[in-house]
N, C-alpha and C positions, 0 to 999 in steps of 0.2 A: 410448553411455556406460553404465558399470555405476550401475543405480537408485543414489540416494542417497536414504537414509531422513529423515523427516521424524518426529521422534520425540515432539515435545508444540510447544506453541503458546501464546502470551500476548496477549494484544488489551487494548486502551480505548479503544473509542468511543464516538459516542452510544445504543449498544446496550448499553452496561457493560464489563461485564470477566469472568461467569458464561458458560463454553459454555453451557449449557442456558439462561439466559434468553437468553442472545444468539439460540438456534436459533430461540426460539418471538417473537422481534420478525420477525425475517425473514422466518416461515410469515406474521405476519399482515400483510407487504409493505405497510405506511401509513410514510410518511417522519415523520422525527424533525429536522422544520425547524422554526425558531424565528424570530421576527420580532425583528431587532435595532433600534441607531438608525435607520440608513435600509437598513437589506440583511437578508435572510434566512440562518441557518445551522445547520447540524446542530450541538450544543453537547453538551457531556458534563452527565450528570444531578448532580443535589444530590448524591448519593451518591459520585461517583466525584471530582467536584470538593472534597466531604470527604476523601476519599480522598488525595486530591496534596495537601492540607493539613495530613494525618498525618502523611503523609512528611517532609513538611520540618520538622514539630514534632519527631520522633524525631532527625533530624541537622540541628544548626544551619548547619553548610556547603549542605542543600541550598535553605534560605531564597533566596537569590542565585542559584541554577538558571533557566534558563527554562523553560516550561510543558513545553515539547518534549523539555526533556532528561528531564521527570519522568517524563511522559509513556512514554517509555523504559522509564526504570529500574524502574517499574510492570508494563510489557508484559514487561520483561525476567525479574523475580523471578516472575512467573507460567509463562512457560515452562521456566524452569530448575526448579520445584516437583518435589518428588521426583526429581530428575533425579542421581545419584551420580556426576556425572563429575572426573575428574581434571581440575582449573584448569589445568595449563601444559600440558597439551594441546586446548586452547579457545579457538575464537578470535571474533572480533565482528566485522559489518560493520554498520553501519547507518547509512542514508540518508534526505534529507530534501531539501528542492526548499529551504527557506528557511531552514532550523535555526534561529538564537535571534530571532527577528524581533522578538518584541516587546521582550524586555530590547533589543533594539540600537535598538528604535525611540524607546523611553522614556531610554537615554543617550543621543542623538541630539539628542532635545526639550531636556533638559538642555545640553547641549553648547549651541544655538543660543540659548536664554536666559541664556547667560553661566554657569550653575552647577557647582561642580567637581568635575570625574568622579569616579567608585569609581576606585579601582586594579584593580577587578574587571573593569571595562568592558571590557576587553581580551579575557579569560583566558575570561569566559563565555559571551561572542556567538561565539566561535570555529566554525566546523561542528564542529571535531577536538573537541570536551565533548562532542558528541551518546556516542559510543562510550565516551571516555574515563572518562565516568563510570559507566556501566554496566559496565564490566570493574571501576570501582574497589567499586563495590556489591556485585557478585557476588565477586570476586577473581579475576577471570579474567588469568591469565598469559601467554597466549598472543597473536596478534598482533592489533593494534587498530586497526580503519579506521572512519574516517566519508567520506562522500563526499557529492555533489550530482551527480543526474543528471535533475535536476528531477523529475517523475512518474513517469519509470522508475526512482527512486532504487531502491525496495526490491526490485524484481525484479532490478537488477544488482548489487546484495546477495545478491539468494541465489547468482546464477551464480558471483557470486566465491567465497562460500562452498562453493560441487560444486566448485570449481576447488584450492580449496584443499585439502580434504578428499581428491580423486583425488591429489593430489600427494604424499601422505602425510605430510607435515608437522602434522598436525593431525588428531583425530578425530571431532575436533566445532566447530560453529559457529553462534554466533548471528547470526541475518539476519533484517533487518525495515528498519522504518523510521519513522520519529515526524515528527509535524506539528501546530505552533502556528499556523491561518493566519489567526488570528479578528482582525487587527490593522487598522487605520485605512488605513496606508496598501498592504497587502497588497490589501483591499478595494477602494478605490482605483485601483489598478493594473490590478485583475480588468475593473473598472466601465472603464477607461481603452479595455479591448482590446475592450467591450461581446459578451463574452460571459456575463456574470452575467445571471442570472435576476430581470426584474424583478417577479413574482410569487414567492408559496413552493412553488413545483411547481419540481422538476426533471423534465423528456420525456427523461431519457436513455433509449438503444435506440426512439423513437418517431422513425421516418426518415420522416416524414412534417409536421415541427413547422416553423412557420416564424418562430420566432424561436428565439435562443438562448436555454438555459436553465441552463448553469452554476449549481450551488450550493457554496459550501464547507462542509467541515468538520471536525474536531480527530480527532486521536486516533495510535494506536500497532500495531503488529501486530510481534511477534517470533515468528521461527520456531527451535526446536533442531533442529538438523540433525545428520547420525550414519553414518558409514559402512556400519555393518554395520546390516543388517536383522531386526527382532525379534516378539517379540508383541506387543508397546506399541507397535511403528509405527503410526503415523495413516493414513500414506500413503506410498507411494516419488514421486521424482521423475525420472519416465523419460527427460525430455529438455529441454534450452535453446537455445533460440534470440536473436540478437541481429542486429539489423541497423541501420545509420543511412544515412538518404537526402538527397541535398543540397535543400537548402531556398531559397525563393524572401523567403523573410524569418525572424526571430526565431522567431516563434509557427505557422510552416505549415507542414503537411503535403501531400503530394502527393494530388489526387485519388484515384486508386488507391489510395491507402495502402501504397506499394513497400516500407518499410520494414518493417509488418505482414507484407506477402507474405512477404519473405524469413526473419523470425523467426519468423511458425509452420513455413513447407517445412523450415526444419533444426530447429525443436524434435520436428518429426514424424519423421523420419529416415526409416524403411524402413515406419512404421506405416501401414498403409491407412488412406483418409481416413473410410470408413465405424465405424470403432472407435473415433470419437473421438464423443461422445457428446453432450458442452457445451462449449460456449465463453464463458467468462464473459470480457464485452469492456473493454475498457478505456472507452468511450462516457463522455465527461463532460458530456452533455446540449449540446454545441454541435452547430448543424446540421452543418457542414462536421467536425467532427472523428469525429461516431457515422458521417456518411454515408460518410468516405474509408475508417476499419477495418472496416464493411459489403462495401466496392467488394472493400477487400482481400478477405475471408472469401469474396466469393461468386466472386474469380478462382481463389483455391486452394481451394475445396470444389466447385465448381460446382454440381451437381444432388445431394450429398452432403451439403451446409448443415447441421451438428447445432444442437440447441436454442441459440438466443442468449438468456444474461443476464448481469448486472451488480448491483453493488448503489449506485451512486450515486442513486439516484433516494431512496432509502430512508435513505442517511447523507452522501449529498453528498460531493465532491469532495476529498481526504485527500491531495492532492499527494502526496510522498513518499513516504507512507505507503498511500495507496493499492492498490498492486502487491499489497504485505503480505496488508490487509484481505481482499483479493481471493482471494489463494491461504484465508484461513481462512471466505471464504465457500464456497468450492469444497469445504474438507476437511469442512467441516459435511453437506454434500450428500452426500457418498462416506460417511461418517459414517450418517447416518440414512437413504440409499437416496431423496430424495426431491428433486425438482427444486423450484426454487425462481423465479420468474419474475418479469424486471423489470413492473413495473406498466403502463407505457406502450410497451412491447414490441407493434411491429408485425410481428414475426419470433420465433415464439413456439409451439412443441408441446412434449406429453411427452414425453423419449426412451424409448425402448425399454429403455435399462439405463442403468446410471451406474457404469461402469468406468475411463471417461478423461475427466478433462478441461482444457481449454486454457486459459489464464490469459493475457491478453494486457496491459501497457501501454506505452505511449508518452509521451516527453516534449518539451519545446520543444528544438529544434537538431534535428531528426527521427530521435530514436533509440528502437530498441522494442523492447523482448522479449517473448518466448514463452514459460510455462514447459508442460510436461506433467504431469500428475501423473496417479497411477493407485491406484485402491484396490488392496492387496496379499492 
């Protein structure tokens, strides 16, 4: 594929919303977990949680938003900053494993103690609001997708986005993804499959843990994406991969990680395995889920293994958004020239350079992508 530029970036997590303080929480790799009512979580700070309260003071329509679409429309106005592009040639994807969880959990509550709905109830819980308001925020004219690929949301966001972009219809695209998962019964559900962490340590990347350590947490990542390649590129994106693997239930992956195999071998195309530099893994602190995309990396890399990291240890598990975070932990790396290492990383050197690196996630129904990215 011809690179596809990566031209600026918007985030909210519990690192903020500042590149440069964002760079300097992740040099100092201590997680940003919070002890709730009965479960641990990476949460957004006073500041940014002021922040999504602005917002909805400045437009009364977005009062009624859920947290995930703000969430969004935040990561979104920051990657578009400066950004001069023509609106009906722009278009949005963005993904999310839950979209409005909580407004749907709290009509839900209502509905079951007899109380009468919003007329809203409908129109906001929707996935299709995650995007749709972000084009209405920005004025983006051009075509607007939300989708659900659960944890692969936002990485199949971006592919869609190269896909779109290569087809000529479009010259630019937002791709990301937003997550609200901080809810009662989201929690719930996690606790149900027992792989939450029942400490505030997340062991992701430590293939050596013998319980799971699952953490969640909140936030957004929007990427602008751009045909043509500039001096303000961040980064190109040299290749995607995608694979899904048939599955023995809901939430499993193949030992092997077959799904991982086959999305980095086509994200990598003709590139020699030794030029790829990191792999920042998708690993959400469960035993069986860090050990199967391990098995994978060590059948396609063999004696070639580049540095492993991640950053769930450090901001906890961002479902949908995840992918997202992921690519803008990488571009920070190619950015400042400096690796950056999961904490509890049993599989862990410097690399020699930081020219490529791999982006991996997965989600339930066993589907994964790859992306490549490369400093330009």
């Amino acid at each position: 594929m011809k690179p596809i530029a990566i031209r600026s970036y918007g985030s909210l997590s519990p690192l903020g919303t500042d590149a440069k303080k964002i760079w300097n929480k992740m040099q100092a790799r201590t997680s940003f977990f919070q002890k709730k009512e009965n479960y641990y979580a990476a949460v957004l700070t006073e500041d940014d949680n002021q922040l999504c309260e602005s917002l909805k003071e400045q437009n009364p329509k977005y009062k009624k938003l859920d947290s995930s679409v703000i969430y969004a429309i935040i990561a979104s106005r920051r990657a578009m900053e400066n950004l001069d592009w023509d609106k009906q040639r722009i278009g949005v994807n963005l993904g999310s494993s839950r979209g409005a969880t909580g407004l749907f959990e709290g009509y839900f509550s209502d509905y079951l103690n007899g109380k009468k709905l919003s007329p809203l109830s409908s129109p906001t819980t929707t996935l299709g609001n995650l995007a749709s308001w972000v084009a209405q925020d920005i004025g983006i004219k051009g075509p607007v997708i939300s989708h659900s690929m659960t944890c692969s949301s936002a990485l199949q966001a971006l592919i869609n986005g190269v896909a779109w972009i290569e087809s000529g219809r479009v010259d630019h695209f937002l791709v990301g993804g937003s997550e609200a998962p901080l809810t009662p019964f989201t929690i719930a559900q996690m606790k149900a499959l027992k792989v939450y962490a029942k400490d505030g340590v997340c062991r992701a990347l430590d293939f050596s843990k013998n319980q799971n350590s699952m953490i969640l947490g909140e936030g957004a990542c929007v990427l602008a994406l751009e045909r043509e390649i500039s001096p303000q590129t961040k980064a190109v994106i040299k290749g995607i991969g995608y694979a899904t693997e048939s599955i023995s239930h809901g939430a499993a992956l193949s030992v092997d990680g077959l799904c991982f195999q086959e999305a980095m071998v086509s994200a990598l195309d003709d590139l020699p395995l030794e030029e790829v530099d990191i792999i920042v893994m998708h690993a959400p602190g469960t035993i069986k889920g860090d050990q199967s995309e391990y098995n994978a990396i060590q059948t396609v890399f063999g004696s070639a293994i580049p540095a492993l990291t991640g950053n769930k240890a450090i901001i906890g598990h961002t479902f949908g958004a995840s992918g997202a975070l992921s690519i803008e932990f990488a571009l920070l790396m190619l950015e400042h020239q400096e690796f950056i290492s999961s904490p509890y990383a049993t599989h862990s050197f410097e690399p020699k350079k930081i020219q490529n690196i791999l982006v991996n996630a997965v989600g339930f129904g066993g589907s994964a992508v790859s992306v490549l990215i490369s400093k330009i």
